[in-house]
Structure formats: structure tokens, C-alpha cells
C-alpha positions as CSV (number, residue, x, y, z in Angstrom):
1,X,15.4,14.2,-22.8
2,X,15.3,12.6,-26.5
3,X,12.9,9.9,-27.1
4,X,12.9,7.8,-30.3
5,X,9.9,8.5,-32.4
6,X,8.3,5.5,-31.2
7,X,8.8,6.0,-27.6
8,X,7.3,9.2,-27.7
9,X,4.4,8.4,-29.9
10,X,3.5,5.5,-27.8
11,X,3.3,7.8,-24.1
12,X,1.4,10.5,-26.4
13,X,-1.2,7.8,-27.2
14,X,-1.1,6.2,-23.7
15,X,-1.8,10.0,-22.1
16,X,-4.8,10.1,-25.1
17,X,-6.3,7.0,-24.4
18,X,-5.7,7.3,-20.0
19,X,-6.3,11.1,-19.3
20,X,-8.5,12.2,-22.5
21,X,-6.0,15.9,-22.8
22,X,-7.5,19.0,-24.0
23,X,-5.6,22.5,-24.4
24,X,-5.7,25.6,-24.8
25,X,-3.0,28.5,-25.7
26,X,-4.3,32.0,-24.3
27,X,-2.2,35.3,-24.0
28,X,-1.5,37.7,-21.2
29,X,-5.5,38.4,-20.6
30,X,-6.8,34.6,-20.9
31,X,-8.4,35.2,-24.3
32,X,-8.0,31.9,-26.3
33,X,-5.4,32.0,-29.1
34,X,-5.9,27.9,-29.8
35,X,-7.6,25.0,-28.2
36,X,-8.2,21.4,-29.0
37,X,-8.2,18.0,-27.7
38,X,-11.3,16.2,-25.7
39,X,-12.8,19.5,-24.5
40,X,-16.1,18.1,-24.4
41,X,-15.2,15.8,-22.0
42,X,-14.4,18.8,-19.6
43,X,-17.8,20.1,-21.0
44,X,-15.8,23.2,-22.8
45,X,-16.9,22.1,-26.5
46,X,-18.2,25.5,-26.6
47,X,-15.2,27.8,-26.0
48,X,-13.9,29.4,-29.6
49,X,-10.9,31.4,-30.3
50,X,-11.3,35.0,-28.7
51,X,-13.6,33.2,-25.6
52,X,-12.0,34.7,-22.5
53,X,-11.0,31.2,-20.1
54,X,-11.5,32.4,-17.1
55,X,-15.2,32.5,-17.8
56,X,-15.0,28.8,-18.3
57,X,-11.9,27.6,-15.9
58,X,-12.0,30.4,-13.0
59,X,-9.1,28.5,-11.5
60,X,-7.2,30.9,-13.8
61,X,-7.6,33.9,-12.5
62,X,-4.9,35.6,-11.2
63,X,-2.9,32.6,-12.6
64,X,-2.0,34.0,-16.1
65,X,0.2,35.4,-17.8
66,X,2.9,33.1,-15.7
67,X,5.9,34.8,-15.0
68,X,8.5,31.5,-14.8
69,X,8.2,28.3,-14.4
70,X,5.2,25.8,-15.3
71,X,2.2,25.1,-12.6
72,X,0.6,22.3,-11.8
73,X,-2.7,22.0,-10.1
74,X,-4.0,18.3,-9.3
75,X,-7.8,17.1,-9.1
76,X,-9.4,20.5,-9.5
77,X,-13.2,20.3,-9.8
78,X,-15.0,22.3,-12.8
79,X,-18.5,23.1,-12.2
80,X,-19.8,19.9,-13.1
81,X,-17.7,18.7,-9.7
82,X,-15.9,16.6,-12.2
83,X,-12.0,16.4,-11.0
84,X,-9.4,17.3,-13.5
85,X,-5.6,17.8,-13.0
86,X,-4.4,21.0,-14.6
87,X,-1.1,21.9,-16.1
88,X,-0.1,25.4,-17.3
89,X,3.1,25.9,-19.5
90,X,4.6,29.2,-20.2
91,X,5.7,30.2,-23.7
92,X,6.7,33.2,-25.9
93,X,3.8,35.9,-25.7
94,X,1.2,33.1,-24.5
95,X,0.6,30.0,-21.6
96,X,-0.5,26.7,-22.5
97,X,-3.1,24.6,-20.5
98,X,-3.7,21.0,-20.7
99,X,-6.3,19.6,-19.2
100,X,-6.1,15.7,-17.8
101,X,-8.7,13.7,-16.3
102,X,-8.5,13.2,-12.6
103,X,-11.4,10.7,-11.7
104,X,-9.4,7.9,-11.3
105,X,-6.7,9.5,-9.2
106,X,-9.5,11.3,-7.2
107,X,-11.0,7.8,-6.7
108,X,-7.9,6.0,-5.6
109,X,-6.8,8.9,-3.1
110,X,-10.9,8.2,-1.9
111,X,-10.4,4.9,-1.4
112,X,-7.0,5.5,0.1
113,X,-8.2,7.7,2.8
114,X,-11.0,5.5,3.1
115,X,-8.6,2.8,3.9
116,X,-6.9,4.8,6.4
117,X,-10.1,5.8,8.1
118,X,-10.5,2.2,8.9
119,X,-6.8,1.2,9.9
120,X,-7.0,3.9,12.4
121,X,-10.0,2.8,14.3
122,X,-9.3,-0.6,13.9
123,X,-5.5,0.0,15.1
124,X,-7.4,2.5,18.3
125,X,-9.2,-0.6,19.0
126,X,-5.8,-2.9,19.4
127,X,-4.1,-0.4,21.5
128,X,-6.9,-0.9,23.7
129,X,-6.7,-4.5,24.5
130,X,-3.0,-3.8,24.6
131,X,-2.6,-1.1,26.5
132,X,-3.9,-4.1,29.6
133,X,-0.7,-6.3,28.9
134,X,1.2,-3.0,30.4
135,X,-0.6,-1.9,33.2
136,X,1.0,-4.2,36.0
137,X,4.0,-2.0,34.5
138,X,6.4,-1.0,37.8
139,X,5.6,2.6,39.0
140,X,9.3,3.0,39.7
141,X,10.3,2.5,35.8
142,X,11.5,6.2,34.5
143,X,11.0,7.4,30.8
144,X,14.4,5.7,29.6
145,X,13.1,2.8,31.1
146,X,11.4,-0.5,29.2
147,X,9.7,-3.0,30.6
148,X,8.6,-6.3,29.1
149,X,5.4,-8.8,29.9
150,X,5.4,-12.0,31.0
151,X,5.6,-14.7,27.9
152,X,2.9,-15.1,25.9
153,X,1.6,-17.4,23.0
154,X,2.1,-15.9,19.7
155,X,2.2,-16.3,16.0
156,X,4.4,-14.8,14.1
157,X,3.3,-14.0,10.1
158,X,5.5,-13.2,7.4
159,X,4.6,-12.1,3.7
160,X,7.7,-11.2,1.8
161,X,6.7,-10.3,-2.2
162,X,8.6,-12.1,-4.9
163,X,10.6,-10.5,-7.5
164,X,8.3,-8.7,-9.6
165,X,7.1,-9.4,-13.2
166,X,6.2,-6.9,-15.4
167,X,8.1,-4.4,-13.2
168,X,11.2,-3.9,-15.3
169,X,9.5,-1.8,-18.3
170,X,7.3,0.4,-15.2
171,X,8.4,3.5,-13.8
172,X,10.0,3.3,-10.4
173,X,7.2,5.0,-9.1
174,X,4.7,2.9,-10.6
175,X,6.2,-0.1,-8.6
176,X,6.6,1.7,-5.4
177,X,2.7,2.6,-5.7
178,X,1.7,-1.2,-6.6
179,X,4.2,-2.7,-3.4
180,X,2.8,0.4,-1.0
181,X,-0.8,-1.0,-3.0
182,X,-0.6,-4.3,-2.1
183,X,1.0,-4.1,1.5
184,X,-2.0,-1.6,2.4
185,X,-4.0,-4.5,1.7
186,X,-2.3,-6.9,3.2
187,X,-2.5,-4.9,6.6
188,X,-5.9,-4.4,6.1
189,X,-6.2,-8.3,6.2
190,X,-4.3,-9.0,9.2
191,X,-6.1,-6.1,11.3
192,X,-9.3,-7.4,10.4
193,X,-8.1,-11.3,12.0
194,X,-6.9,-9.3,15.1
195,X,-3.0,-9.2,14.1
196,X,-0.4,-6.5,14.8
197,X,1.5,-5.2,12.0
198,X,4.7,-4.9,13.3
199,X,7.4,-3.9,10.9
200,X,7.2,-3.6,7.1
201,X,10.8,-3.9,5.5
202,X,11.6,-3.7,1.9
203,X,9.3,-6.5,0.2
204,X,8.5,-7.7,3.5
205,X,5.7,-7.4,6.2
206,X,6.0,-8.6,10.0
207,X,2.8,-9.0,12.1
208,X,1.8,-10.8,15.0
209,X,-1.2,-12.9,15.9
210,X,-2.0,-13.5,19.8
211,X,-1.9,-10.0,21.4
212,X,-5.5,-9.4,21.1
213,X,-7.9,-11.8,22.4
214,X,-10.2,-14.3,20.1
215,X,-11.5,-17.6,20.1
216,X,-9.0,-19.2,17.5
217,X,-5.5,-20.0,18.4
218,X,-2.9,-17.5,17.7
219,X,-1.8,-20.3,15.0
220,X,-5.1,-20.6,13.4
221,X,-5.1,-16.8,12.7
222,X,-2.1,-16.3,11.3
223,X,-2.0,-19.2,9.3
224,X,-5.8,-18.2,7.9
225,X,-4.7,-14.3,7.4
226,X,-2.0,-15.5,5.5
227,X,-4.4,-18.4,3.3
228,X,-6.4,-15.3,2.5
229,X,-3.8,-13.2,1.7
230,X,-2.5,-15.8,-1.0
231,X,-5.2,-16.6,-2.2
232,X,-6.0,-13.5,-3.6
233,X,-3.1,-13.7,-5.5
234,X,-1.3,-10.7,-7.1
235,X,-4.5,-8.9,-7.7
236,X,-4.4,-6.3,-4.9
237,X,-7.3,-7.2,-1.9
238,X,-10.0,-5.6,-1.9
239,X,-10.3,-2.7,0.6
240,X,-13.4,-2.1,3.1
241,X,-15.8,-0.7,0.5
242,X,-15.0,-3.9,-1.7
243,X,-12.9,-2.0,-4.2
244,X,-9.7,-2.5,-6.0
245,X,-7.2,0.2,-4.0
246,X,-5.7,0.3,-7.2
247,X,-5.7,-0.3,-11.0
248,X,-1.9,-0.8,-11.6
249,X,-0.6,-3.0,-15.1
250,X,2.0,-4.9,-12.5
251,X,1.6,-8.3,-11.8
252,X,3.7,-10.1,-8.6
253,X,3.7,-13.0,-6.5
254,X,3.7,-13.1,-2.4
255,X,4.9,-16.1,0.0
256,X,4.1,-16.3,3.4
257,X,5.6,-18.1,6.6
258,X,4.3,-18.7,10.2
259,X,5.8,-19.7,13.3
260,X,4.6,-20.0,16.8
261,X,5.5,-20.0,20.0
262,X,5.9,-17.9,23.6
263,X,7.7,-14.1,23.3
264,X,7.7,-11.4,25.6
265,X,6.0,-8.1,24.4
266,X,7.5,-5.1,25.5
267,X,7.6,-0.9,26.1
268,X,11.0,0.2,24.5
269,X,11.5,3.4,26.1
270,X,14.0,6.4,24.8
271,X,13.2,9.7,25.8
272,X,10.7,11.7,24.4
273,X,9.7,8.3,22.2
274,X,8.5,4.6,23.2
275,X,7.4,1.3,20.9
276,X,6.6,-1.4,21.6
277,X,9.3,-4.4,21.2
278,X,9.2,-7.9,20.9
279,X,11.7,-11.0,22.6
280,X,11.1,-14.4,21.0
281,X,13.3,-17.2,21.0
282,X,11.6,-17.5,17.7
283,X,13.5,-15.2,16.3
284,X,16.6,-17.1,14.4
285,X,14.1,-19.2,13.2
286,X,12.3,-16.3,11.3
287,X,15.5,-15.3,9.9
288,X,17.0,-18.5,9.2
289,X,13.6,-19.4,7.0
290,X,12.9,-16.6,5.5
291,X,15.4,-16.9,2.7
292,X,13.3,-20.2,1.9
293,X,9.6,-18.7,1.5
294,X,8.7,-19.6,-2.3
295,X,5.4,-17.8,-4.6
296,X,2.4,-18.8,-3.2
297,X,3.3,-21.0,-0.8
298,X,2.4,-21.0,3.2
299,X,5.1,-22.7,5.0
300,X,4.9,-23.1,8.7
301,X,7.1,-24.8,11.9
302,X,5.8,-27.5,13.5
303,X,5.1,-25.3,16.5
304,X,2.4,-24.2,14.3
305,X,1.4,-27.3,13.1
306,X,0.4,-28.6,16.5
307,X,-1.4,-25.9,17.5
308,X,-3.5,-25.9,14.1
309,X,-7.4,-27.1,15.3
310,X,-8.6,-27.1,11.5
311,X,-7.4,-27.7,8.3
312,X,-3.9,-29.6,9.0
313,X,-4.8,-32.4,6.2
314,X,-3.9,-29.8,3.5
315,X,-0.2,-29.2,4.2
316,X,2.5,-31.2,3.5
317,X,5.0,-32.4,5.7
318,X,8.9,-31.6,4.6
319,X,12.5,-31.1,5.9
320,X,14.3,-28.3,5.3
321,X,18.0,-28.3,5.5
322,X,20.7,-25.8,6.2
323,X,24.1,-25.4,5.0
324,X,25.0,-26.1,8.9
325,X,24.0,-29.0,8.1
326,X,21.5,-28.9,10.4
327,X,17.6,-29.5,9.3
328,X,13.8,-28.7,10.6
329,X,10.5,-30.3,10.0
330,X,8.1,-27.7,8.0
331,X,4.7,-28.1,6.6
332,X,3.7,-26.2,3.3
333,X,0.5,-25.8,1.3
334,X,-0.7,-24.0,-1.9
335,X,-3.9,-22.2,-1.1
């Protein structure tokens, strides 16, 4: 691929400025031919032409000469236990190796695992309280069987991201990475208010308040995951060690919707695999409103509404009408 001049001299200087490069061109027994770049920044400053680099970067050995094709070898730790991802080229008579800072990708896959660490055995924890709602489950029931509970109150949350700004000039993968960002996040906010994240669709997460037991309403959480959730805006939230999960140069927006009311939680069974499944009556309703969830905006039924114990003087009653011609009361606020 052909870039214009500009193009290409603007990723060289983003790659500069982003992953301080340094390189070096050895022959067939590692002995440096040319080098440059930031090498004191990978503490090689000393390294001149005829050095051997395996005495530096013993990564190489048995690595060079390369036979075919290029290698890459992410977050590798020098001596200094400093992480660097290394890339090794082949060319005529000689490799190439270019050296690119791996501190903030080591820290983000940290702070990723981190993350996941804590959904785990907060999501170990849910299964617990839910794993009572099945036990009066009948004996007789066989592994293609399901079985649903009784009805029980529920909220129903729904954060569905806007169309994204700034996304258009990114990299495809740089916008998957900021949605996958931001919906880690989000997760990480309902678990910690005692929701179930259910399904996540597209630009859209699913999760439902209710299931496990606390003091607030099933209502009151879900409407107060998803204040918090908005109100952090389209900075990503912070994670459980009070970090950004990411630094990504894409802004977007996220709007949320609640309704309440009584569903039945269920086992869906299919041999050798089982989920668990919801019934709600509430169910066109989440559809039919979903297509009207604007940027930062909470909008709720009036289901929810009632069952609100706090906070109902800052949302704002509305009607919303449908091209059925058929309308519903909603309340909405800006947190």
C-alpha cells in the first residue's frame, strides 16, 4: 500500500512520538551493521557498530538470521523488566529490529486482567444468590428440559452507545477496543449495584436489577447504575484500582432506559449447554423504546417511576408517541 507523503510522514511521527522506535540492522551472526533511534530509552545507548546483539537483547538468539517472513514479539521485558514489543524484518544479507515501547500496552492488558479478576468473583458471588431461585427446580426435569421461576420484580437496564464522533478517521480496531473499553466499564458498574449483565448486542448492553437481594428497590438500582453510568460521560469509568482501562483519542455518547416490572427467570436447557432465560411482559416495551433512547439521557416507564423511593423530583414527565398511534407516559432526566 501507497501512502501520500503526508500520510505517511504523519504515522512515522505518531509511531516517534507514541512508541519512542529504535533499530538495529545485524547480519547472519547478530553483529550490528546499523542502529539508531531512541536506544537509550531501551538503555542500549552503548551498543556500536560490530557489538554482537545478543549480548544486549538475548531474545535473539536462535532468532537470527530469519529464514522467511517477519516476527513479532509483544511486551518482552529487557533486563531492566521494562516491556518492549519487538519486531524483526528480514532483508538482503541482514534483519532489521525495531524496538517499540510496550509500557502502556503492558499496563492496559494489567488493568484488563485486573478487571476480569474482579468480574469473576463478583459474577461467582451472583451465581450464588441465584443458584437459590432454581433449587425448588422439579427432580423429574431431564437435560433438554427448562424450567422457569415464579415472577419476580425486576428492573430491566439498557445503555445503547450513540453513534460515535471522532470514530470515522480511527482504525476499525481502534473503535472496537474503545466500545469493548467502555462496555467493560459499564459492566463493572452494574455488578458492583448487584445487576446481571445479560446480553451485550452491537452498541447495546442488557442487564437486570432484582435477582440478587439488597435493600433498594430493583428500580432504584437500575435507575442509579445507569445515573452513574452517564454521568461519567464518554470518558471510560474508572476500573477497581481507580484507573482509566484505557487511553483511546475517541470520544462517544451513551443513553440509557429502565423499565420495571414482574418476569420469570429461567434454566434454558439444550443438551450438553444451559443459560439462563428471561419472560417479561416487558419485553415489547424494551423494544418498542429503545429506538427512542437519546445521548445522555435516562428515560424510564412509569412502572419505574412509582417504584422510585428517592430522587423522582429530577425527571421529567413526557409522552411518547408511536406511529400506531398509540402513546406512553415516560419520565427522563439529564444526570
Amino acid at each position: 500500500m501507497t501512502l501520500p507523503s503526508p500520510l505517511a510522514q504523519h504515522i512515522c511521527d505518531y509511531i516517534a512520538e507514541q512508541y519512542l522506535p529504535a533499530y538495529l540492522r545485524v547480519d547472519a551472526n547478530g553483529t550490528i551493521l546499523e542502529l539508531g533511534g531512541q536506544l537509550e530509552h531501551y538503555e542500549l545507548q552503548t551498543l556500536q557498530r560490530g557489538d554482537t546483539a545478543h549480548n544486549s537483547l538475548d531474545v535473539l538468539t536462535g532468532l537470527i538470521p530469519l529464514e522467511n517472513d517477519p516476527i513479532f514479539l509483544p511486551l518482552v521485558k529487557d533486563q531492566q523488566g521494562r516491556s518492549m514489543d519487538i519486531h524483526i524484518v528480514p532483508a538482503t544479507d541482514s534483519d532489521w529490529i525495531l524496538l517499540l515501547d510496550g509500557s502502556e500496552a503492558e499496563e492496559q492488558q494489567l488493568e484488563l486482567q485486573q478487571q476480569g479478576n474482579y468480574l469473576a468473583l463478583k459474577t461467582q458471588q451472583q451465581k450464588r444468590h441465584l443458584s437459590s431461585l432454581f433449587q425448588s427446580r422439579p427432580s423429574s426435569l431431564n437435560a433438554d428440559d427448562s424450567h422457569f421461576s415464579a415472577l419476580v420484580d425486576v428492573a430491566i437496564l439498557n445503555i445503547t452507545i450513540t453513534p460515535l464522533m471522532d470514530a470515522e478517521a480511527a482504525a476499525p480496531m481502534t473503535v472496537i477496543q474503545a466500545i469493548e473499553t467502555y462496555f467493560a466499564a459499564v459492566t463493572t458498574t452494574v455488578v458492583d449495584r448487584s445487576g446481571v449483565v445479560t446480553a451485550q448486542m452491537g452498541r447495546t448492553i442488557l442487564a437486570i436489577f432484582g435477582l440478587v437481594p439488597v435493600p433498594l428497590s430493583p428500580a432504584q438500582q437500575a435507575v442509579e447504575a445507569g445515573r452513574e453510568i452517564l454521568s461519567a460521560g464518554s470518558e471510560p469509568i474508572p476500573s477497581p484500582t481507580n484507573k482509566p482501562l484505557s487511553k483511546l483519542d475517541i470520544s462517544f455518547e451513551a443513553g440509557a432506559m429502565v423499565t420495571s416490572g414482574k418476569s420469570a427467570l429461567g434454566l434454558l436447557r439444550a443438551s450438553p449447554y444451559q443459560s439462563m432465560g428471561l419472560i417479561s411482559p416487558q419485553m415489547p416495551e424494551i423494544i418498542g423504546l429503545t429506538g427512542h433512547i437519546r445521548p445522555r439521557e435516562l428515560m424510564i416507564d412509569a412502572q419505574t417511576f412509582s417504584h422510585l423511593t428517592r430522587d423522582q423530583d429530577t425527571f421529567t414527565q413526557s409522552e411518547l408517541s408511536f406511529k400506531d398511534s398509540s402513546s406512553m407516559t415516560i419520565y427522563f432526566c439529564r444526570p
